[in-house]
PQR file of N, CA, C, O and H, with PARSE charges and radii, in Angstrom:
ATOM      1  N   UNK A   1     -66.938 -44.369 -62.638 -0.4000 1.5000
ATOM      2  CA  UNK A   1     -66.085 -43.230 -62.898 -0.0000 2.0000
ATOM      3  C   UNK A   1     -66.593 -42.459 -64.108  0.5500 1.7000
ATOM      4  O   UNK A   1     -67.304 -42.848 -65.035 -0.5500 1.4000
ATOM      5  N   UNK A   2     -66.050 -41.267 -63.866 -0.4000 1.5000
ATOM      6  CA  UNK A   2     -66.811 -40.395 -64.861 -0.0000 2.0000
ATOM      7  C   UNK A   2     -65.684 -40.704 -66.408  0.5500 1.7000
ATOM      8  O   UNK A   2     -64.551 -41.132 -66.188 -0.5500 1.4000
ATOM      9  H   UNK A   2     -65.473 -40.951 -63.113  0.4000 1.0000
ATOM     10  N   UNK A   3     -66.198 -40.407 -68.096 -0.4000 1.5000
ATOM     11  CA  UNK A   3     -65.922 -40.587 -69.013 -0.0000 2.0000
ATOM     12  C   UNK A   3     -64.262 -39.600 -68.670  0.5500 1.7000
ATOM     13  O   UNK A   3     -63.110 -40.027 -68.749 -0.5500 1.4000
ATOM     14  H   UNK A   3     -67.118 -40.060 -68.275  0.4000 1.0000
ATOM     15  N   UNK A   4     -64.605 -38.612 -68.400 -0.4000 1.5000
ATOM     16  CA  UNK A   4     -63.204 -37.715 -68.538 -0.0000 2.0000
ATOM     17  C   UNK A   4     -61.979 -38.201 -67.389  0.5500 1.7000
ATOM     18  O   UNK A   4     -60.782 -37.995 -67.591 -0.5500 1.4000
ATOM     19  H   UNK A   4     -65.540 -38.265 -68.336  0.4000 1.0000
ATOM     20  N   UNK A   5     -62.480 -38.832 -66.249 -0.4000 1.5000
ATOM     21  CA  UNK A   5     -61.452 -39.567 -65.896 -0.0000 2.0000
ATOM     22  C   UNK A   5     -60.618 -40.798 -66.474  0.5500 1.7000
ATOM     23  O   UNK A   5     -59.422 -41.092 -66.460 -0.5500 1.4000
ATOM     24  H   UNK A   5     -63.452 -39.000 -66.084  0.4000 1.0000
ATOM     25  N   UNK A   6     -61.720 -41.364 -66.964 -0.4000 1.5000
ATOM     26  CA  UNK A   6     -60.462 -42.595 -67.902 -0.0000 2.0000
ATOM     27  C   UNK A   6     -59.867 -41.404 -69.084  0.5500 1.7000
ATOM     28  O   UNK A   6     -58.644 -41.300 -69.187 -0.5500 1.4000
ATOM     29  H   UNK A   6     -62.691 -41.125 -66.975  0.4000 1.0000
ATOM     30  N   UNK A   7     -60.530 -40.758 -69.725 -0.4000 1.5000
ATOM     31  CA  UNK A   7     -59.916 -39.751 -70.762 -0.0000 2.0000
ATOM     32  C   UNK A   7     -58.279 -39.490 -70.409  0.5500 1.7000
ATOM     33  O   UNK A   7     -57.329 -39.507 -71.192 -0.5500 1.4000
ATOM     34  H   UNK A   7     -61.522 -40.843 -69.641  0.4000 1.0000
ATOM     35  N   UNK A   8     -58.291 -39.249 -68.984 -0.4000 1.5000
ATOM     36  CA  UNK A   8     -57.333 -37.943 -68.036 -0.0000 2.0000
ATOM     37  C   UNK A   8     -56.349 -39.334 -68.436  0.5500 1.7000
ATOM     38  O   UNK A   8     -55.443 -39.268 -69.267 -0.5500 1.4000
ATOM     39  H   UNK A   8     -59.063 -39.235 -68.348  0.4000 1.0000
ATOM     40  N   UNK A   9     -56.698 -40.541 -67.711 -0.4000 1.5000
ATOM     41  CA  UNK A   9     -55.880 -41.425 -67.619 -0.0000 2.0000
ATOM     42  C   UNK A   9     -54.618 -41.714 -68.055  0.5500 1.7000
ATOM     43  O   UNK A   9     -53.462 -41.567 -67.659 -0.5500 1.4000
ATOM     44  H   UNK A   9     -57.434 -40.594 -67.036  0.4000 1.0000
ATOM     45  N   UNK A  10     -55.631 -42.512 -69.693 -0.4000 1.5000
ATOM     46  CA  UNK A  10     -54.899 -42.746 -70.558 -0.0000 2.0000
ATOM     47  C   UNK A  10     -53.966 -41.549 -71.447  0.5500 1.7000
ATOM     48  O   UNK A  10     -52.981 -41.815 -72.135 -0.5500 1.4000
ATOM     49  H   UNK A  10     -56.570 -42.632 -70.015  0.4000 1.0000
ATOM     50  N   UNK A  11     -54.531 -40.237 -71.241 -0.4000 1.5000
ATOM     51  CA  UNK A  11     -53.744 -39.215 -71.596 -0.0000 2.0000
ATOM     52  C   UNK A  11     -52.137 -39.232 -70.582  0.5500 1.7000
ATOM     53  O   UNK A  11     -51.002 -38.899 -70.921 -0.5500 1.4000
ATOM     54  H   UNK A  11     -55.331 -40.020 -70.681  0.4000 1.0000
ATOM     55  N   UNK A  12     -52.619 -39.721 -69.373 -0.4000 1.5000
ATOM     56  CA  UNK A  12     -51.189 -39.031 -68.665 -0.0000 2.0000
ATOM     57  C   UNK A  12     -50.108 -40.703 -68.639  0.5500 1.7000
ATOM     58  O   UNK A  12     -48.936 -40.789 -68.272 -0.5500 1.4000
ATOM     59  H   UNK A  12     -53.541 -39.991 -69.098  0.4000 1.0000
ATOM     60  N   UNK A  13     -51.061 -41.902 -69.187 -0.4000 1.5000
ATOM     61  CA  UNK A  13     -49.647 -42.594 -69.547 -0.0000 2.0000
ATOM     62  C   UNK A  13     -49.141 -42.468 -70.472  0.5500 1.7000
ATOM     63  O   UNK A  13     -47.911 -42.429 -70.479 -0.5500 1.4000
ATOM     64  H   UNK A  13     -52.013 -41.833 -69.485  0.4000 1.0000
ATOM     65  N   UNK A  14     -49.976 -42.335 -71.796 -0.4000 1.5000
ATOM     66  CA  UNK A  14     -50.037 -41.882 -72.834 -0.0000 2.0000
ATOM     67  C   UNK A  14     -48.581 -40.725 -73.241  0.5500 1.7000
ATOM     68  O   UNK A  14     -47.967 -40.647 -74.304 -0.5500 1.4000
ATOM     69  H   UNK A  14     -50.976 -42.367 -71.790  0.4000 1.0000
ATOM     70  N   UNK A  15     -48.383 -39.977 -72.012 -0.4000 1.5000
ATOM     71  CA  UNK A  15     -47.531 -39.061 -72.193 -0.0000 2.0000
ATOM     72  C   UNK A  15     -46.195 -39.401 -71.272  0.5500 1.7000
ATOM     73  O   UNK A  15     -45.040 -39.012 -71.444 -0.5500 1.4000
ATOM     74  H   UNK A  15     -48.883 -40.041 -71.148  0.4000 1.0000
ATOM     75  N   UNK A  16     -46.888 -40.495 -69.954 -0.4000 1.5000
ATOM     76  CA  UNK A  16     -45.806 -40.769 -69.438 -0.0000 2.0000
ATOM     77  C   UNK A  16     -44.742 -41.721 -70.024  0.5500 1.7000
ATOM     78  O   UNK A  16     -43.556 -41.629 -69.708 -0.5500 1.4000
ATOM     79  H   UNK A  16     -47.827 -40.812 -69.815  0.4000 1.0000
ATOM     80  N   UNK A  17     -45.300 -42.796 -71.039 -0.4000 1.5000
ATOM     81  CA  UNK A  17     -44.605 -43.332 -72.166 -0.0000 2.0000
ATOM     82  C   UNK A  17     -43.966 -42.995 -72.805  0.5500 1.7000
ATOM     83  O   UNK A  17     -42.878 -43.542 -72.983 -0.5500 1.4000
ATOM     84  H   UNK A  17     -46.264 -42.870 -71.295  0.4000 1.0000
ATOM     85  N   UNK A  18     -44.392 -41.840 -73.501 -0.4000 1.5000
ATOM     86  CA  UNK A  18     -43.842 -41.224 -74.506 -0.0000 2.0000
ATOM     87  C   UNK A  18     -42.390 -40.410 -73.686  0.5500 1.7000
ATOM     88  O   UNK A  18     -41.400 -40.454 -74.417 -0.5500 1.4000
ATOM     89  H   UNK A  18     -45.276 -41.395 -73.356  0.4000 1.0000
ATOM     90  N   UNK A  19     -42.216 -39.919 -72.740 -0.4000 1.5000
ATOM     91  CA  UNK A  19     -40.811 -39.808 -71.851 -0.0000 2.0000
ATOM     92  C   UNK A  19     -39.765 -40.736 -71.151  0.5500 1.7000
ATOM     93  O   UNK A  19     -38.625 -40.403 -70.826 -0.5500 1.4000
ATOM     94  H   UNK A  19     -43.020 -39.883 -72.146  0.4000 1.0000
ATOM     95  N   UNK A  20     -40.397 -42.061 -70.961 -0.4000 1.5000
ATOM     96  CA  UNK A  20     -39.504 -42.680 -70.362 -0.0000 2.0000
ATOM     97  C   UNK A  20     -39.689 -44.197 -70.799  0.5500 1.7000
ATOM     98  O   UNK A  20     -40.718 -44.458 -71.423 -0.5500 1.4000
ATOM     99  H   UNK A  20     -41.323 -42.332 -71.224  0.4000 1.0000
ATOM    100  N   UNK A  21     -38.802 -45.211 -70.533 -0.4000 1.5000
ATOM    101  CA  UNK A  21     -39.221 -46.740 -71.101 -0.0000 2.0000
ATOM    102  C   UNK A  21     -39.817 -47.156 -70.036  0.5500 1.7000
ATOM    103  O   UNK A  21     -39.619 -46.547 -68.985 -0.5500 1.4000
ATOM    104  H   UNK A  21     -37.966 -44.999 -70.026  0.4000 1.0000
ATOM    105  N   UNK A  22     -40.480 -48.025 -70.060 -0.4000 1.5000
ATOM    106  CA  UNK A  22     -41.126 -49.104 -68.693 -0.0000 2.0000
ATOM    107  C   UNK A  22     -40.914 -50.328 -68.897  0.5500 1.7000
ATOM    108  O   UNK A  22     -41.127 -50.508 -70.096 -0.5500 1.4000
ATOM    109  H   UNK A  22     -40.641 -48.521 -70.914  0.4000 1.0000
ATOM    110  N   UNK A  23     -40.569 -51.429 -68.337 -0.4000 1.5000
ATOM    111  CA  UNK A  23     -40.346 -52.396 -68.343 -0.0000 2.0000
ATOM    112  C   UNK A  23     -41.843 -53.266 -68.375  0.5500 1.7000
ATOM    113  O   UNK A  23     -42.791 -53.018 -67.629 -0.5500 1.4000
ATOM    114  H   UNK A  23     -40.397 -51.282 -67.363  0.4000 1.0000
ATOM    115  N   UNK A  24     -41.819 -54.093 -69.182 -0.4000 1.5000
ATOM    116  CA  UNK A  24     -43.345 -54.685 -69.032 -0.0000 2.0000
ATOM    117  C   UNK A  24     -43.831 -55.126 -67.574  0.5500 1.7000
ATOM    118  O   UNK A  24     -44.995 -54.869 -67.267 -0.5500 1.4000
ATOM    119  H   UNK A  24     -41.050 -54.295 -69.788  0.4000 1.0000
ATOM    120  N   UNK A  25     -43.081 -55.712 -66.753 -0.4000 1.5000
ATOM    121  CA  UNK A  25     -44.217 -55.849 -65.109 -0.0000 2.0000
ATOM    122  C   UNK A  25     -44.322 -54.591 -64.260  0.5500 1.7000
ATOM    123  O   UNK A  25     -44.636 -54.549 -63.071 -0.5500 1.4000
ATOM    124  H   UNK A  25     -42.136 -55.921 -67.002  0.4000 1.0000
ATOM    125  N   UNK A  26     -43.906 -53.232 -65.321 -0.4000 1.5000
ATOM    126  CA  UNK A  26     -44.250 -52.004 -64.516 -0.0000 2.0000
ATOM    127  C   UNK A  26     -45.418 -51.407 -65.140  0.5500 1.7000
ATOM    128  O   UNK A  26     -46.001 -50.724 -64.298 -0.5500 1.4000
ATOM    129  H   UNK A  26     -43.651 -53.266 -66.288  0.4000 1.0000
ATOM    130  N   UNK A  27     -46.263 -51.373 -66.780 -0.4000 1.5000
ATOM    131  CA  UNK A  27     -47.141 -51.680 -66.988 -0.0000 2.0000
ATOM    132  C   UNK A  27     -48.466 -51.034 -66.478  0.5500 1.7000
ATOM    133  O   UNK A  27     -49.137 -50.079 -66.872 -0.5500 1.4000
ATOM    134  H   UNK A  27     -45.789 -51.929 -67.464  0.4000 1.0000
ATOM    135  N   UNK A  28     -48.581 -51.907 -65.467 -0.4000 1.5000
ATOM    136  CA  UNK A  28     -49.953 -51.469 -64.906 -0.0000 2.0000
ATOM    137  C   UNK A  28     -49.988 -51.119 -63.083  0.5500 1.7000
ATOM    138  O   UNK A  28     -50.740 -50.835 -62.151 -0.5500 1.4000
ATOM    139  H   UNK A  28     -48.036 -52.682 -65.147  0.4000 1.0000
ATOM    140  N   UNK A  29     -48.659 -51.374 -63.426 -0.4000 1.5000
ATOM    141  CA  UNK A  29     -48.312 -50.164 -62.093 -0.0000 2.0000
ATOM    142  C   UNK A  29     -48.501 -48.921 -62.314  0.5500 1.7000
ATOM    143  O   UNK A  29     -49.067 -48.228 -61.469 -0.5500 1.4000
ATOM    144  H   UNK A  29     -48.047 -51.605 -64.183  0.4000 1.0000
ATOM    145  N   UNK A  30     -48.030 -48.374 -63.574 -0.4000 1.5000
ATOM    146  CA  UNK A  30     -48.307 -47.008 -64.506 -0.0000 2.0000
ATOM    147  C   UNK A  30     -49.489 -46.526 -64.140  0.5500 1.7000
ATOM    148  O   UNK A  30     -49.815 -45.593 -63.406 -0.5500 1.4000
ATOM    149  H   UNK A  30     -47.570 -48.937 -64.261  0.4000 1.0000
ATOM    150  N   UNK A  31     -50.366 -47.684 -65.066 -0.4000 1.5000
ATOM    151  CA  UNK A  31     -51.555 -47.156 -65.447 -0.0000 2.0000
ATOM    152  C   UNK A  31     -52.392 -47.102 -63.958  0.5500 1.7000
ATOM    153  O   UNK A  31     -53.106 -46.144 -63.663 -0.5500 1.4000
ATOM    154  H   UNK A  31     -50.101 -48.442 -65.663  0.4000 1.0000
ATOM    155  N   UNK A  32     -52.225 -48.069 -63.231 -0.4000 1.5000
ATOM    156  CA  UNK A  32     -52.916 -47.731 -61.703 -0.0000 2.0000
ATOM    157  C   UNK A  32     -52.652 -46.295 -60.583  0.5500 1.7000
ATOM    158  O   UNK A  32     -53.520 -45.663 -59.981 -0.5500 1.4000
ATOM    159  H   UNK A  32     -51.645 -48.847 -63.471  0.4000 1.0000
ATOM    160  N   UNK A  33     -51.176 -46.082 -60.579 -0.4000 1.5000
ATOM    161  CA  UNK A  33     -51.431 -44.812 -60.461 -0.0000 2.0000
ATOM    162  C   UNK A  33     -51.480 -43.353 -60.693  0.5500 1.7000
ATOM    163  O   UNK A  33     -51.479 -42.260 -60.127 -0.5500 1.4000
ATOM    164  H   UNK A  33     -50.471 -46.595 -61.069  0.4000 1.0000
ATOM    165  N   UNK A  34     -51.532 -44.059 -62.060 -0.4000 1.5000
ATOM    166  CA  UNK A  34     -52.153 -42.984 -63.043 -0.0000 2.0000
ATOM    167  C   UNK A  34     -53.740 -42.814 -62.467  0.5500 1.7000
ATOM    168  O   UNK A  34     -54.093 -41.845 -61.794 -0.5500 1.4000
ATOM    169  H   UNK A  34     -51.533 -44.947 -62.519  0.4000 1.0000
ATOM    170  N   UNK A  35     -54.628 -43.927 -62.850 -0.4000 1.5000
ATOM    171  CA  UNK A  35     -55.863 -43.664 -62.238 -0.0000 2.0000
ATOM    172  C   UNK A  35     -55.713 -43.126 -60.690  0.5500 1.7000
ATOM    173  O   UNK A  35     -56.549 -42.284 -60.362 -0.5500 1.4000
ATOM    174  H   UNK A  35     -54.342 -44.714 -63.397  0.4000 1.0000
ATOM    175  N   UNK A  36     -54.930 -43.442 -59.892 -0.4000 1.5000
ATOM    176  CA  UNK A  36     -55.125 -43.064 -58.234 -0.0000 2.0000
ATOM    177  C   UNK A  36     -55.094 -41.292 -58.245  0.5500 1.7000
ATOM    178  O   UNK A  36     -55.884 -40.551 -57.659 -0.5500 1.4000
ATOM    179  H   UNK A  36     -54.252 -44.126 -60.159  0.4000 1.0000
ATOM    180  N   UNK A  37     -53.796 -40.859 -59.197 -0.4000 1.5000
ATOM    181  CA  UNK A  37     -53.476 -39.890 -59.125 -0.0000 2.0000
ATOM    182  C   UNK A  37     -54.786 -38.825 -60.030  0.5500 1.7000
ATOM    183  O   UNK A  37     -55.050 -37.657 -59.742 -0.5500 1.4000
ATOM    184  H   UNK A  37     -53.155 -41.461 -59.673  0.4000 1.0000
ATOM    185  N   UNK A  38     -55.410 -39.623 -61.106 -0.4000 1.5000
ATOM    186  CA  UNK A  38     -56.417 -38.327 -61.815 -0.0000 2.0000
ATOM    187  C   UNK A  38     -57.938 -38.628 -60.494  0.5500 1.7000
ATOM    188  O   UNK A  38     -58.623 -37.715 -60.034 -0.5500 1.4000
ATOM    189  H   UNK A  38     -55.196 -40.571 -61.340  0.4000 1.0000
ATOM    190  N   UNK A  39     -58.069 -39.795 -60.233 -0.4000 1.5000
ATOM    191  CA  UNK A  39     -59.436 -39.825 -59.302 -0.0000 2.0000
ATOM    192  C   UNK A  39     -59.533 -39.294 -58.372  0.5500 1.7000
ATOM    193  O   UNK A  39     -60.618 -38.955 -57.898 -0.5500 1.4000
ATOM    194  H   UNK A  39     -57.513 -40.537 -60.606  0.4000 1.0000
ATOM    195  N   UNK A  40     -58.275 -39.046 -57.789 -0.4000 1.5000
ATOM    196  CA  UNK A  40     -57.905 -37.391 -56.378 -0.0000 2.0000
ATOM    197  C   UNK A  40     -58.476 -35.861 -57.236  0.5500 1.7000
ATOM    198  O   UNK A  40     -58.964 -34.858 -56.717 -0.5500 1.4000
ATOM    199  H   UNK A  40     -57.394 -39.321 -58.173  0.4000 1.0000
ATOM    200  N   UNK A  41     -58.201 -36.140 -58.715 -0.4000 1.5000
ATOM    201  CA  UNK A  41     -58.366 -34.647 -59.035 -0.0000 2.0000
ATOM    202  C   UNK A  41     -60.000 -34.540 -59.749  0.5500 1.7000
ATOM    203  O   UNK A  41     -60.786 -33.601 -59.622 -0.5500 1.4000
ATOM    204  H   UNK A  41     -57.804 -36.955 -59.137  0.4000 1.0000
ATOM    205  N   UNK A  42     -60.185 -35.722 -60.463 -0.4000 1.5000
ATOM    206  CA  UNK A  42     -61.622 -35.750 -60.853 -0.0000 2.0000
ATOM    207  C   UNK A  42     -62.826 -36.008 -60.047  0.5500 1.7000
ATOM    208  O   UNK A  42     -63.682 -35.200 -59.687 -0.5500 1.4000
ATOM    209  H   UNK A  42     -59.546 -36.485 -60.566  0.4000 1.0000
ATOM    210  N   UNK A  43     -62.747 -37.233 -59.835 -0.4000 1.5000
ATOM    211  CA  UNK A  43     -63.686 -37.510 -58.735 -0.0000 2.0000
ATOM    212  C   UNK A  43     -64.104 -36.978 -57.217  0.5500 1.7000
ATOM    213  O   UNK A  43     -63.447 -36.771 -56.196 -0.5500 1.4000
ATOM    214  H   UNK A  43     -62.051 -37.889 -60.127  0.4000 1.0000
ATOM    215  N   UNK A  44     -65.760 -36.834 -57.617 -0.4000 1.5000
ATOM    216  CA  UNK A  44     -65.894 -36.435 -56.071 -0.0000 2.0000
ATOM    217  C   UNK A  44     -65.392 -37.222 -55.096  0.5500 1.7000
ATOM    218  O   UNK A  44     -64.835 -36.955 -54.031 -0.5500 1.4000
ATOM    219  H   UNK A  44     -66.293 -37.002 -58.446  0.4000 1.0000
ATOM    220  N   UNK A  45     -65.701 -38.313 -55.668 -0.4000 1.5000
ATOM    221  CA  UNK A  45     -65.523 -40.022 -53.887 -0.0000 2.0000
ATOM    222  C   UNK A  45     -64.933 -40.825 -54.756  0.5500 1.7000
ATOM    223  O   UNK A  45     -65.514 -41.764 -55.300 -0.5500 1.4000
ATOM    224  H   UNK A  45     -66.154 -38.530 -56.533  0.4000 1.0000
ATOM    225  N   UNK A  46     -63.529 -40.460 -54.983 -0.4000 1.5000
ATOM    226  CA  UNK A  46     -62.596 -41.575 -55.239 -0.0000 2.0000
ATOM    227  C   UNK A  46     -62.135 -42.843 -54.380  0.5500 1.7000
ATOM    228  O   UNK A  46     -62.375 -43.038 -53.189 -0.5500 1.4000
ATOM    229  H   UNK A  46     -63.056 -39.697 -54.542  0.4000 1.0000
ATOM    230  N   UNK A  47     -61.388 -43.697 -55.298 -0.4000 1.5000
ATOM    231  CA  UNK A  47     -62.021 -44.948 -54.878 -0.0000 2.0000
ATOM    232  C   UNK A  47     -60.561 -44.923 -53.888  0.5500 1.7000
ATOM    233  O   UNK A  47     -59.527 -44.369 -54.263 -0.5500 1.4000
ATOM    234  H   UNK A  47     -61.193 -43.538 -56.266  0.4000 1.0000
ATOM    235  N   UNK A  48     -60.716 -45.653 -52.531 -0.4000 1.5000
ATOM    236  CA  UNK A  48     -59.259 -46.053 -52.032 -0.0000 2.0000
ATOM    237  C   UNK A  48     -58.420 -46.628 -52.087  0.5500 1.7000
ATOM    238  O   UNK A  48     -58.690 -47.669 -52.685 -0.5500 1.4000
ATOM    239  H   UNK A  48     -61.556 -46.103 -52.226  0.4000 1.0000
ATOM    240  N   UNK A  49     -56.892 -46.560 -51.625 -0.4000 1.5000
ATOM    241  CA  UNK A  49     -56.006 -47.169 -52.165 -0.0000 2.0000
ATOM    242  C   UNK A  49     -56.184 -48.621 -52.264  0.5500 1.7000
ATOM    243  O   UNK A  49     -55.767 -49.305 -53.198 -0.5500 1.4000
ATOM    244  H   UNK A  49     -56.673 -45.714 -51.139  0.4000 1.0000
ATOM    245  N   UNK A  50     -56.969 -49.140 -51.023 -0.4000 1.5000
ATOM    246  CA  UNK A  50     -57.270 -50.476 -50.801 -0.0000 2.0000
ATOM    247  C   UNK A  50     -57.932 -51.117 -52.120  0.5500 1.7000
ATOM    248  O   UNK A  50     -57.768 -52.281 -52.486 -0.5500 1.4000
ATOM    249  H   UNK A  50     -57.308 -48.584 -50.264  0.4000 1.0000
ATOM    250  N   UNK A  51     -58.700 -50.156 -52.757 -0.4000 1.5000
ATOM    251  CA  UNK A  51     -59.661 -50.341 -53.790 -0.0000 2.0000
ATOM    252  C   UNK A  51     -58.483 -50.745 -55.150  0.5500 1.7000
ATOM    253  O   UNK A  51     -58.403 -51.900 -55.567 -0.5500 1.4000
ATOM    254  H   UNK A  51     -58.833 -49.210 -52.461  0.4000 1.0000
ATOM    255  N   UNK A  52     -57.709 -49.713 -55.669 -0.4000 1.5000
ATOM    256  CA  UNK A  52     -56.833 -50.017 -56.163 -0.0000 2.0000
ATOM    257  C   UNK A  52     -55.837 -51.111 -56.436  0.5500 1.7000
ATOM    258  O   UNK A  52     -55.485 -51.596 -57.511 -0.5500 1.4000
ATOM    259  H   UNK A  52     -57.774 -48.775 -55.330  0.4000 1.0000
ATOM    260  N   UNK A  53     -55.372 -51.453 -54.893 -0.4000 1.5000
ATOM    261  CA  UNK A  53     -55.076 -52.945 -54.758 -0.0000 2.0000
ATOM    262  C   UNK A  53     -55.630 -54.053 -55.296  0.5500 1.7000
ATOM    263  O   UNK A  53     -55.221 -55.028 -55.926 -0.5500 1.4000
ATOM    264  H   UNK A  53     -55.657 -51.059 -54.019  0.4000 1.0000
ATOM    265  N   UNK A  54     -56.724 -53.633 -54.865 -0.4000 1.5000
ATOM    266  CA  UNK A  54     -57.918 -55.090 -55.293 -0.0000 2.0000
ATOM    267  C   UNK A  54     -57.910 -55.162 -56.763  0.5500 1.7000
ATOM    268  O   UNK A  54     -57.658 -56.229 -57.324 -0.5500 1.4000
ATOM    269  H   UNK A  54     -57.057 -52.841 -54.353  0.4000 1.0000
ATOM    270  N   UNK A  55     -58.150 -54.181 -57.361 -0.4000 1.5000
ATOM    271  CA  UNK A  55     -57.628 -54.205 -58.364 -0.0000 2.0000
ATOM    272  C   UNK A  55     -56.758 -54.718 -59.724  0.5500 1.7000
ATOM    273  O   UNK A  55     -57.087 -55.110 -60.844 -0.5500 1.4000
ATOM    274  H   UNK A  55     -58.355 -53.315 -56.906  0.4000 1.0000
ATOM    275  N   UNK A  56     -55.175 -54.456 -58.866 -0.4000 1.5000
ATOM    276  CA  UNK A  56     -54.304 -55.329 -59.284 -0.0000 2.0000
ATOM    277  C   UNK A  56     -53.977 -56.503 -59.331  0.5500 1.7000
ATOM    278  O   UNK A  56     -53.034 -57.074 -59.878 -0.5500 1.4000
ATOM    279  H   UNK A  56     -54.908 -54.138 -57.957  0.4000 1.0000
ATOM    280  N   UNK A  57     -55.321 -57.055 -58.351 -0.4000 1.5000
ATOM    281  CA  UNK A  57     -54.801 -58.678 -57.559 -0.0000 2.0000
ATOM    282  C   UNK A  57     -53.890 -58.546 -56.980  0.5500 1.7000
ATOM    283  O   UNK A  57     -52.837 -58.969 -57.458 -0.5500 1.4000
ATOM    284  H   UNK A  57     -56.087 -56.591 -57.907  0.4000 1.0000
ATOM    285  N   UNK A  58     -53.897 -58.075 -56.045 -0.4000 1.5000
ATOM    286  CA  UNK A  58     -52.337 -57.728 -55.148 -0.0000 2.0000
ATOM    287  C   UNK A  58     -51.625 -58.530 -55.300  0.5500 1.7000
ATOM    288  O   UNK A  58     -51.428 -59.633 -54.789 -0.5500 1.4000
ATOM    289  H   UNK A  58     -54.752 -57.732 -55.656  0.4000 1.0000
ATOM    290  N   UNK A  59     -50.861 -57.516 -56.640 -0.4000 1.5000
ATOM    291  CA  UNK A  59     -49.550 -57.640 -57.194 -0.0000 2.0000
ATOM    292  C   UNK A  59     -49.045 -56.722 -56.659  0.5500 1.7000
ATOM    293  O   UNK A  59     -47.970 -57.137 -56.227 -0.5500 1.4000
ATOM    294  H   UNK A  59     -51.021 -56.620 -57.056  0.4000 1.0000
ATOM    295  N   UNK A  60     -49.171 -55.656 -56.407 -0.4000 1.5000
ATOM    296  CA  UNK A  60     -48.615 -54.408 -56.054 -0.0000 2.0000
ATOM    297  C   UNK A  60     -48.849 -53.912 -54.364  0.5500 1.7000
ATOM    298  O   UNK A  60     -49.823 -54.429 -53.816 -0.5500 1.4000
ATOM    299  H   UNK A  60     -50.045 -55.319 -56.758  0.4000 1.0000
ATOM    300  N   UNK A  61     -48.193 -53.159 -53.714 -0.4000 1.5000
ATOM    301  CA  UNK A  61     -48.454 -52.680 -52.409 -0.0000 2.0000
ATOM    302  C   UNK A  61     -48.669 -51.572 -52.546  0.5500 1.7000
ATOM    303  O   UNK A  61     -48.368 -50.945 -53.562 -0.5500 1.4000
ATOM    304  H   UNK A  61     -47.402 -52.739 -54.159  0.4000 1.0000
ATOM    305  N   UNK A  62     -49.392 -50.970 -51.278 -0.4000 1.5000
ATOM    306  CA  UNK A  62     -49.694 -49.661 -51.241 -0.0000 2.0000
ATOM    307  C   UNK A  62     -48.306 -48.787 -51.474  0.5500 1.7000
ATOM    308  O   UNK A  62     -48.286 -47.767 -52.163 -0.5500 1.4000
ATOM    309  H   UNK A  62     -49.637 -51.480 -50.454  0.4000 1.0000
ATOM    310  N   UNK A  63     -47.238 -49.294 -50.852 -0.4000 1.5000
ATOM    311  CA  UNK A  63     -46.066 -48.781 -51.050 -0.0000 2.0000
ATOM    312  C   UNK A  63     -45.227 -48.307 -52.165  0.5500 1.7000
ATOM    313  O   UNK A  63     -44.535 -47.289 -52.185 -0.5500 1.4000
ATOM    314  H   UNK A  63     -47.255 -50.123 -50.292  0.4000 1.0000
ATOM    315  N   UNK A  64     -45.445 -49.502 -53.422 -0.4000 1.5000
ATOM    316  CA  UNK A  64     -45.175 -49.237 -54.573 -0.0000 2.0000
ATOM    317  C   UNK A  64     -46.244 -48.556 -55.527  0.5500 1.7000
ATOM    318  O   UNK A  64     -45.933 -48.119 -56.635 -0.5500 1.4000
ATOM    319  H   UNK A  64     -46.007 -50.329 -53.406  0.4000 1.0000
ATOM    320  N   UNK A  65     -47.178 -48.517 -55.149 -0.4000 1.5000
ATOM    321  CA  UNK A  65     -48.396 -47.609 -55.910 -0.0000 2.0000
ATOM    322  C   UNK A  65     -48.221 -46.021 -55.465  0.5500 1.7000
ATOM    323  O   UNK A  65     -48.625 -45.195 -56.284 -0.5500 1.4000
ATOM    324  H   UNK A  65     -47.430 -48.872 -54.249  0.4000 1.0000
ATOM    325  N   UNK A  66     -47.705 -45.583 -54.345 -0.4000 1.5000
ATOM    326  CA  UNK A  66     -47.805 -44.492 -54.102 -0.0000 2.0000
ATOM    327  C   UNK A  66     -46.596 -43.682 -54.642  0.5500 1.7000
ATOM    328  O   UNK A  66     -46.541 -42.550 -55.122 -0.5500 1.4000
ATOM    329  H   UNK A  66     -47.378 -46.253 -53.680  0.4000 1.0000
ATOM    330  N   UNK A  67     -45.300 -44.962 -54.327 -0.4000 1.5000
ATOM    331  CA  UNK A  67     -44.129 -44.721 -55.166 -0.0000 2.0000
ATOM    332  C   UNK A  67     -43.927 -44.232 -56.522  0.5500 1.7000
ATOM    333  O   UNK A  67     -43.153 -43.344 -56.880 -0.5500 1.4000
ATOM    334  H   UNK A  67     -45.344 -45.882 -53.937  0.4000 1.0000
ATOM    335  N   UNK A  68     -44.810 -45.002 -57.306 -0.4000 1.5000
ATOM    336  CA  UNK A  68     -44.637 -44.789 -58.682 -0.0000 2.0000
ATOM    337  C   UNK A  68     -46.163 -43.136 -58.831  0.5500 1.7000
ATOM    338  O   UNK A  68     -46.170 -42.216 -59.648 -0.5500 1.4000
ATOM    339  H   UNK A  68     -45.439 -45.723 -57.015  0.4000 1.0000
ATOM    340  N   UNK A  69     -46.925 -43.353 -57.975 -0.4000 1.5000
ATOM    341  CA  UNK A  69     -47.489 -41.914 -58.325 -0.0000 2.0000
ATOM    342  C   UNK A  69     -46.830 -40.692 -57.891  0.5500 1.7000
ATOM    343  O   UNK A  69     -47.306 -39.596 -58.186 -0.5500 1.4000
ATOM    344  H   UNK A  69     -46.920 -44.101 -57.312  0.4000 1.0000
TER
END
């Protein structure tokens, strides 16, 4: 991934924090589709949701990842 996508990232939890509380096992639900949501806008060949999953150690479903983006 390119430098300005993690940049984008951590900027938009960064700000999504700063508006609302999260409970700690929501976390990196945040931050995942945070990345899903800037790699649609940065990246040429973002990675898929499946990719994402893998990710988390499927902790999370496609369902709740798309939810929280």
């Amino acid at each position: 991934m390119w430098p300005e996508t993690l940049f984008l990232t951590v900027n938009t939890v960064d700000r999504f924090f700063s508006k609302r509380e999260v409970l700690k096992k929501e976390v990196q639900l945040v931050g995942i589709a945070s990345l899903l949501m800037i790699t649609k806008y940065e990246e040429i060949y973002p990675p898929t949701l499946k990719d994402f999953i893998y990710i988390t150690g499927d902790n999370y479903s496609s369902q709740q990842i798309l939810k929280m983006e």
